[in-house]
N, C-alpha and C positions, 0 to 999 in steps of 0.2 A: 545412456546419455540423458542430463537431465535440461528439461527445456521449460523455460517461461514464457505462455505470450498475456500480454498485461492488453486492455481494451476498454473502452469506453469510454474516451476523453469526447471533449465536444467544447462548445464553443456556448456562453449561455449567460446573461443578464445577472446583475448582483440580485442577490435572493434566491435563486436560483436551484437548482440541483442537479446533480451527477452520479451515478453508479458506478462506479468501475469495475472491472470485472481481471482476476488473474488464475490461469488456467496451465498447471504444469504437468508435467511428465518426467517419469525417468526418477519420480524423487522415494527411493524404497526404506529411508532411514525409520525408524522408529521415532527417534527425536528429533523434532527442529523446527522454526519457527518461520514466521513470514513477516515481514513488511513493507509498509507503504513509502514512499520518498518523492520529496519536489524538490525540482529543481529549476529554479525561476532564473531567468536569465540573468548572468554576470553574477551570480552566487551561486556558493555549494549546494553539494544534494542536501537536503536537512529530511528528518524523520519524521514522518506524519503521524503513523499508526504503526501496531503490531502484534503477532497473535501467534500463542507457543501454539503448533498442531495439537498438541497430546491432551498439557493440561486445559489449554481456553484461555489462559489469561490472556488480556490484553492493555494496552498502554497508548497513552495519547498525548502529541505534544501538546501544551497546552493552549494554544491559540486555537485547535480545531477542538478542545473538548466542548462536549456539547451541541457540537457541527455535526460532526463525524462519527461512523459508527463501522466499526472492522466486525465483519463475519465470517463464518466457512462455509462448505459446502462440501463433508468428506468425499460425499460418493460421485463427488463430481470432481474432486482435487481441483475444487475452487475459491478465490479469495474474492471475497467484494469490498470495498469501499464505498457506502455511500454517503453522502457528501452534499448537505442542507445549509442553507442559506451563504452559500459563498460569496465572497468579497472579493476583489480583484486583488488584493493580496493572496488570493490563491492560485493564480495563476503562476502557470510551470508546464512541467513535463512532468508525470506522475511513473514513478517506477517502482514495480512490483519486482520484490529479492527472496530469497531466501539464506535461512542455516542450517546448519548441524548444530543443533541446542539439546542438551541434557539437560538442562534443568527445567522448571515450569515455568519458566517468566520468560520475557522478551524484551530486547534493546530497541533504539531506536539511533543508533552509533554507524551507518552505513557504511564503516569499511569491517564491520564482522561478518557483512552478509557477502557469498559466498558465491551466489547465483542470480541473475539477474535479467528481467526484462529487457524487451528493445524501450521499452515507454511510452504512452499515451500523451498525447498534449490536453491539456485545459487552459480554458482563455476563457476568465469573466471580464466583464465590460463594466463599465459602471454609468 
């Protein structure tokens, strides 16, 4: 059974910073990819970040490039997000996913991902 719990939202001033943290289970594929997703109230989930397991690459919308920085953590089968100078257009529910990806690259398209956190909330103020 493969399980996501996604962690580390918080409540924090523009300028600000957050770590996020996505720690799963159960995930034995070879291939496949991870990403990040907000979903701010009364709009869709849209794609933050993401990052193929195998090869590394990784991909970023582009309003967090620059902000934002997706890492791994193999031997902890963990995903981080952290997350510099936020604006209160960051604010959402932050959701860690997963795929099954063969190839080396990663989307950012959140109905490919497959597996999914409960979600963290983030709330910047301004």
């Amino acid at each position: 059974q493969i399980e996501i719990v996604d962690s580390g939202g918080g409540s924090v001033q523009a300028g600000g910073s957050l770590r996020l943290s996505c720690t799963t289970s159960g995930l034995t594929y070879d291939h496949y990819a991870m990403g990040w997703f907000r979903q701010a109230p009364g709009k869709r989930r849209k794609g933050i970040s993401c990052l193929n397991w195998k090869s590394g690459v990784t991909y970023y919308a582009e309003d967090v490039q620059g902000r934002f920085a997706i890492s791994s953590d193999a031997s902890k089968n963990t995903l981080f997000l952290q997350m510099n100078n936020l604006t209160p257009e960051d604010t959402g529910i932050y959701f860690c996913a997963a795929q099954i990806n063969i190839r080396d690259t990663c989307g950012l398209w959140a109905p490919a991902y497959t597996f999914w956190g409960e979600g963290t909330q983030v709330t910047v103020s301004s």
